[in-house]
VOGU-3710 file (C-alpha; in Angstrom, 3 decimals, decimal comma):
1> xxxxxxxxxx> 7,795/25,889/-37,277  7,839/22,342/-38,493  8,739/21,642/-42,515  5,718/19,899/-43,516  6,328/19,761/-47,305  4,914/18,013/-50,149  6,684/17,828/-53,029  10,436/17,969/-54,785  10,563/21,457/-54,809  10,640/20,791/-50,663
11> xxxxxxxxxx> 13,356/18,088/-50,861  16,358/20,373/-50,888  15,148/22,632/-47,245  14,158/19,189/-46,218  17,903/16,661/-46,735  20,773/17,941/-47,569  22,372/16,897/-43,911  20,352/14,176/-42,729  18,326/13,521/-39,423  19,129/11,516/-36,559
21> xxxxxxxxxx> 15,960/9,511/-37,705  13,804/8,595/-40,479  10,216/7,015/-39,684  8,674/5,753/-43,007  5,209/5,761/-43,053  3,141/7,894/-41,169  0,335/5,864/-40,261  -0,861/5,611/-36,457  2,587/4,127/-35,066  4,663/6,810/-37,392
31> xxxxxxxxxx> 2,354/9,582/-36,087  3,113/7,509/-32,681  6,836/7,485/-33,374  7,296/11,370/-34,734  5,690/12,412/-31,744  7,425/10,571/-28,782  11,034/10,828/-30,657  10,780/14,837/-31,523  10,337/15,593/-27,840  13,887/15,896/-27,484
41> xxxxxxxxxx> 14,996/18,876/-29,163  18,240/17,707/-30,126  17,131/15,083/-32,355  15,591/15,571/-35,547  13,629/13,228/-37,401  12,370/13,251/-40,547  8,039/11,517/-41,062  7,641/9,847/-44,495  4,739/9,624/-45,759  3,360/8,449/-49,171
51> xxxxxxxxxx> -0,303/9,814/-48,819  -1,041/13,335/-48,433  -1,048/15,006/-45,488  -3,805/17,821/-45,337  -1,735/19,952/-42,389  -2,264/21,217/-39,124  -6,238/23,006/-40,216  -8,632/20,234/-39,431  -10,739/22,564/-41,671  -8,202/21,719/-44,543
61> xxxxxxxxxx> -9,185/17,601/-44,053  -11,810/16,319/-46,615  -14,788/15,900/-45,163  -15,033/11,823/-45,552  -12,103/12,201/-42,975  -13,365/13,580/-40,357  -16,852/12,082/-40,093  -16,807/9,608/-37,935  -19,766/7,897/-38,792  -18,212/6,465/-42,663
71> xxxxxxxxxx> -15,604/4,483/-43,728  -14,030/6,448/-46,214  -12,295/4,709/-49,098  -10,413/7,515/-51,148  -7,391/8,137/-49,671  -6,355/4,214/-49,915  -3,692/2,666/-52,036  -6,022/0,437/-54,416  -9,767/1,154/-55,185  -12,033/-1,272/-56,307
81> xxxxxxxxxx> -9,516/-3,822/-55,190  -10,150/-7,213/-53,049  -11,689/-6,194/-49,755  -8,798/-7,498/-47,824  -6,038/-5,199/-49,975  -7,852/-2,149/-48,587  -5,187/-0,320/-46,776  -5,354/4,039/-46,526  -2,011/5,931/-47,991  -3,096/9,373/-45,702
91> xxxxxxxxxx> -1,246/11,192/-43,135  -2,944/9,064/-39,997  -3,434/5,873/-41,642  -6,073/3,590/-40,834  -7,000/5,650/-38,008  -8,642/8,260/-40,544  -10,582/5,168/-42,344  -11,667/2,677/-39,987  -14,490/2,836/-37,634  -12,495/3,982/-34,343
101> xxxxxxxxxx> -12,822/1,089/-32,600  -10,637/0,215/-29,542  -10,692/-2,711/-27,831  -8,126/-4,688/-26,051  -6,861/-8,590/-26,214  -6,354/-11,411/-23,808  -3,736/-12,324/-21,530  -3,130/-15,284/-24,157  -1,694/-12,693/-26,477  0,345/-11,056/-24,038
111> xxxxxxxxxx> 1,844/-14,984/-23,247  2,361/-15,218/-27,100  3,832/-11,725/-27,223  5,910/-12,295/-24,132  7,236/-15,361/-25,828  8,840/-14,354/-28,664  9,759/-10,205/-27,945  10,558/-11,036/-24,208  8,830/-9,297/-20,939  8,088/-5,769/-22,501
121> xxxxxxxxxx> 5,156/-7,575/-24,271  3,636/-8,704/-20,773  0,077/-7,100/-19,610  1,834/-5,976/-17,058  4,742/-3,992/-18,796  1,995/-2,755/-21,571  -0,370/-1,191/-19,398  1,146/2,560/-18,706  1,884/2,857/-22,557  -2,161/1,280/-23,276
131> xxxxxxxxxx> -3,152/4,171/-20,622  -1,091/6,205/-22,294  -2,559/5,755/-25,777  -6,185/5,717/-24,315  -5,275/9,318/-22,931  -3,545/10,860/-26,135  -6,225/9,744/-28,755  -8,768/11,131/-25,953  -10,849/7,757/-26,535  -13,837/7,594/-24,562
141> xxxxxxxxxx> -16,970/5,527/-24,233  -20,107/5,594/-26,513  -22,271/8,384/-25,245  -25,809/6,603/-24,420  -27,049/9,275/-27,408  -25,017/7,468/-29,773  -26,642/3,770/-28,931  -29,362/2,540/-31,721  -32,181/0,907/-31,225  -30,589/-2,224/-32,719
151> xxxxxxxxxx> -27,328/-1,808/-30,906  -29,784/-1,264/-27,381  -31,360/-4,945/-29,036  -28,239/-6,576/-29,716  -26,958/-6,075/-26,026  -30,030/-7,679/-24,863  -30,181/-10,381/-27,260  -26,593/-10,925/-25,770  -27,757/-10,629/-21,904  -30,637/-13,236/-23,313
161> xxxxxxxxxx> -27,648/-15,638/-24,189  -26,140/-15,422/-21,012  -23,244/-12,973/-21,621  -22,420/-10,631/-19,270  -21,186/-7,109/-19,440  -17,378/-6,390/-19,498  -15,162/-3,739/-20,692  -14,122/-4,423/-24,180  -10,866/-1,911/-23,742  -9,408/-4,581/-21,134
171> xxxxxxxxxx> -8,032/-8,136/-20,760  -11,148/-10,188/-19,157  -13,029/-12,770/-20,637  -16,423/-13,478/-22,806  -19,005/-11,097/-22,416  -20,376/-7,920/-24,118  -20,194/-4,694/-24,507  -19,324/-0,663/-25,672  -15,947/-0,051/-27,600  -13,804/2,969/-26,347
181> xxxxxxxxxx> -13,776/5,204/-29,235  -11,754/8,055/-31,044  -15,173/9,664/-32,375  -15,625/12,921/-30,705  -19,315/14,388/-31,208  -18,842/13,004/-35,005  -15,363/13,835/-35,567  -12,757/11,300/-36,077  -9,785/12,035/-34,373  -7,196/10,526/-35,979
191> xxxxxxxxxx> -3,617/9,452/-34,897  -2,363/12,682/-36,975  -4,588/15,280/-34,822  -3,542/13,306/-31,672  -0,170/12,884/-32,105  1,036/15,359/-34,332  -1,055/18,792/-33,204  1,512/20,119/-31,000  4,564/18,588/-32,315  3,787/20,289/-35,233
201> xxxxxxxxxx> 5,640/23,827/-34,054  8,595/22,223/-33,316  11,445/22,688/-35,662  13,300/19,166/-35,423  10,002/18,163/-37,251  9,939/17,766/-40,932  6,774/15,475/-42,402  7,528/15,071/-45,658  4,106/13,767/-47,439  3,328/12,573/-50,955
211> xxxxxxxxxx> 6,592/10,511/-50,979  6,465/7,116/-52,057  9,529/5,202/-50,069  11,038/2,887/-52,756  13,757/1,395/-50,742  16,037/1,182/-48,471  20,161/1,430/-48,949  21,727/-1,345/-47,040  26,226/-1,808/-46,923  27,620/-3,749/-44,668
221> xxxxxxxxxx> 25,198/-4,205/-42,411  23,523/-0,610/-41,828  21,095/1,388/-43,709  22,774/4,746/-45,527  19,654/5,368/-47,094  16,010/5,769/-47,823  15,316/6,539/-50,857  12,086/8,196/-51,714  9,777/8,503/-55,010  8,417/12,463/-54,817
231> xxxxxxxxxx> 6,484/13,768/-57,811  7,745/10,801/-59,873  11,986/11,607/-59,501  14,131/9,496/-56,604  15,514/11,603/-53,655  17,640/10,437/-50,942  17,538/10,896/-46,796  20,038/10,098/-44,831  19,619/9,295/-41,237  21,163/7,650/-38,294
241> xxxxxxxxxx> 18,454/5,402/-37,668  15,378/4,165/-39,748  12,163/2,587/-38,242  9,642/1,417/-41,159  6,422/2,002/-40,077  4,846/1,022/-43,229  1,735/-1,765/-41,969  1,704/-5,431/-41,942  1,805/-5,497/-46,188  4,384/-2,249/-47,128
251> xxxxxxxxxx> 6,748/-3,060/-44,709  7,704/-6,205/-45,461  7,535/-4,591/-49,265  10,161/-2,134/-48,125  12,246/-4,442/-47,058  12,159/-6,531/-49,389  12,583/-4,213/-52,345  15,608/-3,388/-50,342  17,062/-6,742/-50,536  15,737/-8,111/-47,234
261> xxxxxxxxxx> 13,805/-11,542/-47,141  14,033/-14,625/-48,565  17,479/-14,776/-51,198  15,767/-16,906/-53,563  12,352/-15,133/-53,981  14,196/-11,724/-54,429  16,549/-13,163/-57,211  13,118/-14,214/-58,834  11,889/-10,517/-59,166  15,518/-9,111/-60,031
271> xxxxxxxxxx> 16,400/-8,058/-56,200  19,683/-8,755/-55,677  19,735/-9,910/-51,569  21,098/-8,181/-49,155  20,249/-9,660/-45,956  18,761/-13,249/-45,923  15,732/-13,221/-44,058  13,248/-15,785/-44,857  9,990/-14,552/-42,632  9,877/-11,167/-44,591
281> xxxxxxxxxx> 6,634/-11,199/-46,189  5,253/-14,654/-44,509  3,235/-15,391/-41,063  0,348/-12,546/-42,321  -2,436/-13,230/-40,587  -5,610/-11,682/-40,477  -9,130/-11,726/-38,912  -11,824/-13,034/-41,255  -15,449/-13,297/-41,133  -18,768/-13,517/-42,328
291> xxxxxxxxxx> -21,219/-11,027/-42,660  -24,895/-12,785/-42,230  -27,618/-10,075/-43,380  -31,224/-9,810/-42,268  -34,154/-7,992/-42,904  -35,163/-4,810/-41,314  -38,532/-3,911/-40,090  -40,214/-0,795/-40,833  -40,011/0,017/-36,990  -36,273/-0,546/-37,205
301> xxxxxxxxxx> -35,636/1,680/-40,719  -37,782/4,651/-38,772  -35,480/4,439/-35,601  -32,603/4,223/-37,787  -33,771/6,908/-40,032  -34,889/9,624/-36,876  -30,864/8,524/-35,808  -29,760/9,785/-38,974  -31,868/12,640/-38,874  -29,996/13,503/-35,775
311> xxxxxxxxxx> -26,521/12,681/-37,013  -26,165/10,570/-34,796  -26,706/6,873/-36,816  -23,537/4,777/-36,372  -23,793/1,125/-37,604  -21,824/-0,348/-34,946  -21,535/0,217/-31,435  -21,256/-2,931/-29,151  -20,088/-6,385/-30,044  -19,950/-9,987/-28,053
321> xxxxxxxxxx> -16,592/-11,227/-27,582  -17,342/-15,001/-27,518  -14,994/-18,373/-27,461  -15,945/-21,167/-29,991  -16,213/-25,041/-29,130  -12,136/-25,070/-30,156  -10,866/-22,048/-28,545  -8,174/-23,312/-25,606  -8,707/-21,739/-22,223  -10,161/-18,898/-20,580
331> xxxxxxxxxx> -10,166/-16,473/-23,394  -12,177/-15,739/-26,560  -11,378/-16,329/-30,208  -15,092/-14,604/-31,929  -16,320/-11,463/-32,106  -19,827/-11,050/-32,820  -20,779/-7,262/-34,132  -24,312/-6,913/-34,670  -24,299/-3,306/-37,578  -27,293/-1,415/-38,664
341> xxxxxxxxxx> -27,064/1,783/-41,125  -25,717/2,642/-44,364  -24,215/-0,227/-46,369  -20,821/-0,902/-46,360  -20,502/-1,195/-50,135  -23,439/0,102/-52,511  -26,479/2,494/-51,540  -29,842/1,976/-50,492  -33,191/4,111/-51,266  -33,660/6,850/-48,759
351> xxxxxxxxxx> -34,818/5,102/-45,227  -34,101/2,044/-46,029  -31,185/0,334/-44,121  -28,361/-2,611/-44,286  -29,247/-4,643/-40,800  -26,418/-7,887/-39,883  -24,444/-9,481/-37,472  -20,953/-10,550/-38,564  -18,780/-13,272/-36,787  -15,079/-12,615/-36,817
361> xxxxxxxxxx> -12,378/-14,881/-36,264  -10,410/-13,163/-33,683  -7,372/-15,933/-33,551  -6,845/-17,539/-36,802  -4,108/-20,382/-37,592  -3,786/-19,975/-40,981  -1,214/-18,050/-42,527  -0,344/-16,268/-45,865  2,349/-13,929/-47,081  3,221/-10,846/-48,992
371> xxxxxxxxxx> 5,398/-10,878/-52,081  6,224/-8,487/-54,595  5,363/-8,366/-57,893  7,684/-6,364/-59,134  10,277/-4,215/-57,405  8,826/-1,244/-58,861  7,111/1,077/-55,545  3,648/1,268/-56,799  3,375/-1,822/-58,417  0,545/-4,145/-56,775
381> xxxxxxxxxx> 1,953/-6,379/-54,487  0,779/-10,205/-54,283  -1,069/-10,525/-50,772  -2,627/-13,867/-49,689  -4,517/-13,383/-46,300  -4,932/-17,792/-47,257  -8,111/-17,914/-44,827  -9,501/-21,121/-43,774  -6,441/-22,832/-44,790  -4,867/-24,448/-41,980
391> xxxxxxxxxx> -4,691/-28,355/-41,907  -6,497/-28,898/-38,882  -9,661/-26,998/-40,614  -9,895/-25,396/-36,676  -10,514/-21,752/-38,468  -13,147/-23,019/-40,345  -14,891/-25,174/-37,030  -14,054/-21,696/-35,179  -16,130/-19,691/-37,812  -18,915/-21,649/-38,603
401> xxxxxxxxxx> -19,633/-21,857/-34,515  -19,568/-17,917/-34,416  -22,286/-18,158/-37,004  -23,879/-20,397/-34,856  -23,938/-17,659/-32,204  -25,273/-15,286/-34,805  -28,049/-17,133/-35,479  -29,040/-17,429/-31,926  -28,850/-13,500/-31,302  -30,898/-13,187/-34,702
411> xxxxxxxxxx> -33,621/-15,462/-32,884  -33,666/-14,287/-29,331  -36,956/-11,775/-28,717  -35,123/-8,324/-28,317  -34,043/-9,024/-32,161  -37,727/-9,914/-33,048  -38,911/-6,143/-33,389  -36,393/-5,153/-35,610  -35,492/-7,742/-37,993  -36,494/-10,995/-39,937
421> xxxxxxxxxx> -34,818/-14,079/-38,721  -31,511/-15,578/-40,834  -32,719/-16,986/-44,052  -30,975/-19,865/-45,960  -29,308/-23,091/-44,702  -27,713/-22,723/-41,017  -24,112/-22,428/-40,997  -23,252/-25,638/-39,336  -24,318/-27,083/-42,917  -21,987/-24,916/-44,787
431> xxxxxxxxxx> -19,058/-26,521/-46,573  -15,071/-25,067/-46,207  -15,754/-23,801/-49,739  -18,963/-22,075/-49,026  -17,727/-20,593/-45,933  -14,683/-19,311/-48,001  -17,310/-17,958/-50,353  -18,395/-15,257/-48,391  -15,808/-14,408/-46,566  -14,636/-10,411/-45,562
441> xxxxxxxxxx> -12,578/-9,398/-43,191  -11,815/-7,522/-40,238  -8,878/-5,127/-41,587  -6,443/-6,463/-39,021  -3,589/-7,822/-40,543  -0,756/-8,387/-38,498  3,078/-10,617/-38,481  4,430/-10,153/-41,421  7,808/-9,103/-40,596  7,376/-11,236/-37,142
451> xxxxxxxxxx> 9,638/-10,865/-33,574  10,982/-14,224/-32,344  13,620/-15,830/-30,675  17,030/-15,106/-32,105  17,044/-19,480/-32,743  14,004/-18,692/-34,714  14,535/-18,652/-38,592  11,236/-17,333/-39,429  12,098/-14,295/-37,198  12,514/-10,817/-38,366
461> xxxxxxxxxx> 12,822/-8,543/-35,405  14,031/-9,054/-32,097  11,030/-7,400/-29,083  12,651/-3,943/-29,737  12,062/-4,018/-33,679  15,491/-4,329/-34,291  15,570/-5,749/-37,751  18,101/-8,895/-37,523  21,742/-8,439/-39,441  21,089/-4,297/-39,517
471> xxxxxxxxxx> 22,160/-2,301/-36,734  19,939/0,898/-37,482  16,731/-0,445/-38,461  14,178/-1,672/-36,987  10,105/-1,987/-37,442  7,567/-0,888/-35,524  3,820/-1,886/-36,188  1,517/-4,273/-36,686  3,701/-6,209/-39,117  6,070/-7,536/-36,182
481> xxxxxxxxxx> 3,322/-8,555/-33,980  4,119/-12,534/-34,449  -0,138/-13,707/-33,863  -3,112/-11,930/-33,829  -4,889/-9,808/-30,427  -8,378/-11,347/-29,825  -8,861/-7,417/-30,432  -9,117/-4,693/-33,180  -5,496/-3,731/-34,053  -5,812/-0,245/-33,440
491> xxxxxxxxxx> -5,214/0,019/-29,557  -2,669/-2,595/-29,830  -0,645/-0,967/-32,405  -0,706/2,790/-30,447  0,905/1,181/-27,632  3,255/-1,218/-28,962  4,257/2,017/-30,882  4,667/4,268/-27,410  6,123/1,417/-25,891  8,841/1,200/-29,244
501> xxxxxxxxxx> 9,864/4,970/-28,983  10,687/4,667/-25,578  13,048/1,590/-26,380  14,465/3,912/-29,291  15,001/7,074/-26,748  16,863/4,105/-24,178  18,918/2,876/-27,102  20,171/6,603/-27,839  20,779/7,194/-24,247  23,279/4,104/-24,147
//
């Protein structure tokens, strides 16, 4: 059976001889990674995790988990933190938090992919492993039961506009439309069940959870070492090959409490450097947006209540993908997601109901960084998503033209029925700073430990992950992705993580 331990007591059946390879973090592209890479019985690996992982009984999983219809927010690394910081620490990662959304980019990314990891990152070359992905999570489309009465508005508010239907989960252009989705009749199925189910049982397996990776050993240009924080002493695992699979804000922690990044900023926090990489930590980008909230009806807070009544009352379940005066091309740089249900944050009486339409900024320019604190594992780290910030002010012309859009679905007559009209000044009279005001985001952050060129300083891994100036390392998740998809992150990040292990199995092979 496969060691799935939790705890130091575990360590010594789990290390003493080391594993061909060591995947920290088990979030979707470590669940991604374990799985692929285990197939091969004569390579063990080793899945770190620093969140718990509940085990192979679904029946074991808390409850917030597996219902598909919240956003849980307990198994996360900081509560009651800045919305953007909100990342999970859980076997599964964000897939067992966010709201199962897939939907797929635009052949823009793939030319901005393609450009800096090389022809692997083409629309082409992605689709089996996207296929893949769709297949193993078992995502499907929003059952017609599923559909409110203000999701059922909101796609004819969007007809009303002039958008047409298209499928969300492909490359295509403006329209609207259903999500594919990893909700099955209420249950969230995670990366973990997907992924890790049947490679469970096999004994070149180990998932070690509730261990805290505090760094990595680097010497002369390979990695001995992980070493890992487990019920508050420091173990070691040894490996042939690591791939840090930690998300766009702990990997580039990793590494850098490892002594990989920028020389000078690691001197300032005590590191001493091991590798000089200067784009550790910068390029993070992520998707803001603005959530504009209206007023239900009593005819909509009776539909929404029967829905709950049903269990069946999801607040989101189409959205309007949507290109802004400045977005180049035949693509689209907005989502618009009309949501109707439970609040995100707070609680309402009994039948009554939080009823919106956010506009997300699917392809922002401006960029921030991560940067440690303190070299110290759980110590906060300093994250600046930096929205609205770049010169041109484009992100801010971008936004404030997707609220545009939302105020025209608000207004058009299937909305009428079901909701008060937007209240307050319209957006195009918004200043930067008022924009910036009320601001969330989209949970997509992405490039902080960026693929480029090998002429590119700011680059950190090469289009297999391979971490520059180690030969055994590389990353593999969102972090390396060098822009933002015109997408959710999830999809994306399942098959650049299929599409990883099989560059890992052709590297053995050689």
């Amino acid at each position: 059976m496969t060691r799935t331990t939790s705890g130091a007591s575990a360590f010594a059946a789990a290390s003493p001889s080391g594993y061909d390879v060591v995947i920290v973090g088990g979030g979707v592209s470590g669940c991604v990674l374990a799985s692929r890479l285990s197939e091969d019985p004569g390579r063990t690996v080793c899945l770190v995790e620093a969140g718990p992982d509940y085990g192979p009984d679904r029946g074991a999983w808390p409850h917030t988990l597996l219902d598909a219809r919240s956003l849980p927010r307990d198994d996360v690394w900081e509560r009651g933190t800045e919305v953007h910081r909100i990342r999970a620490r859980v076997l599964g990662g964000s897939s067992c938090v966010n709201g199962c959304w897939h939907t797929w980019g635009s052949a823009a990314d793939h030319e901005e992919w393609t450009d800096a990891g090389g022809r692997p990152w083409s629309a082409a070359a992605m689709e089996p492993y996207r296929l893949r992905a769709v297949e193993q999570m078992r995502l499907r489309t929003v059952p017609e039961r599923e559909i409110s009465v203000w999701a059922r508005a909101a796609l004819a508010g969007a007809r009303e506009l002039g958008y047409a239907d298209v499928d969300v989960a492909t490359s295509g252009g403006t329209g609207c439309g259903t999500p594919l989705i990893n909700a099955l009749d209420g249950l969230r199925w995670n990366a973990a069940f997907a992924y890790l189910e049947h490679a469970r049982s096999r004994p070149n397996l180990t998932i070690l959870g509730n261990a805290t990776a505090d760094l990595l050993t680097v010497r002369h240009g390979r990695v001995r070492a992980v070493q890992v924080v487990v019920d508050g002493r420091r173990e070691t695992l040894a490996a042939d090959t690591f791939l840090v699979a930690c998300g766009a804000f702990g990997s580039p922690a990793l590494l850098l409490r490892s002594g990989i990044g920028p020389a000078d900023e690691l001197r300032e926090t005590g590191i001493r450097p091991s590798i000089e990489l200067p784009g550790v930590g910068a390029n993070l980008v992520d998707q803001p947006g603005v959530f504009v909230p209206l007023t239900p009806t009593a005819e909509l807070n009776a539909a929404l209540a029967a829905k709950e009544g049903a269990g069946e009352l999801y607040v989101s379940r189409m959205l309007i993908r949507a290109a802004s005066e400045v977005c180049p091309g035949d693509s689209w740089d907005l989502h618009i997601l009309p949501s109707a249900g439970d609040p995100l944050f707070g609680t309402l009486p009994p039948g009554e109901y939080e009823a919106g339409i956010s506009a997300f900024l699917m392809k922002p320019r401006s960029r921030g960084r991560v940067r440690l604190r303190s070299a110290d594992p759980h110590a906060r780290l300093d994250i600046d998503p930096a929205f609205l910030t770049d010169p041109a002010g484009r992100d801010a012309a971008a936004l404030r033209s997707g609220l545009q859009l939302v105020e025209r679905l608000a207004a058009t007559a299937a909305f009428k029925p079901l909701a008060g009209p937007v209240a307050g000044r319209p957006s195009r009279d918004l200043s930067d700073e008022e924009l910036r005001a009320r601001l969330g985001t989209y949970w997509h952050p992405v490039g902080t430990c960026a693929m480029g060129h090998p002429d590119d300083p700011a680059a950190v891994v090469d289009g297999e992950g391979r971490v520059r100036g180690v030969d055994n390392l590389r990353v593999a998740d969102a972090s390396i992705l060098p822009t933002a998809p015109a997408a959710n992150t999830q999809l994306p990040v399942l098959v650049l993580a299929e599409m990883l292990a099989d560059a890992v199995k052709e590297s053995d092979e050689r």
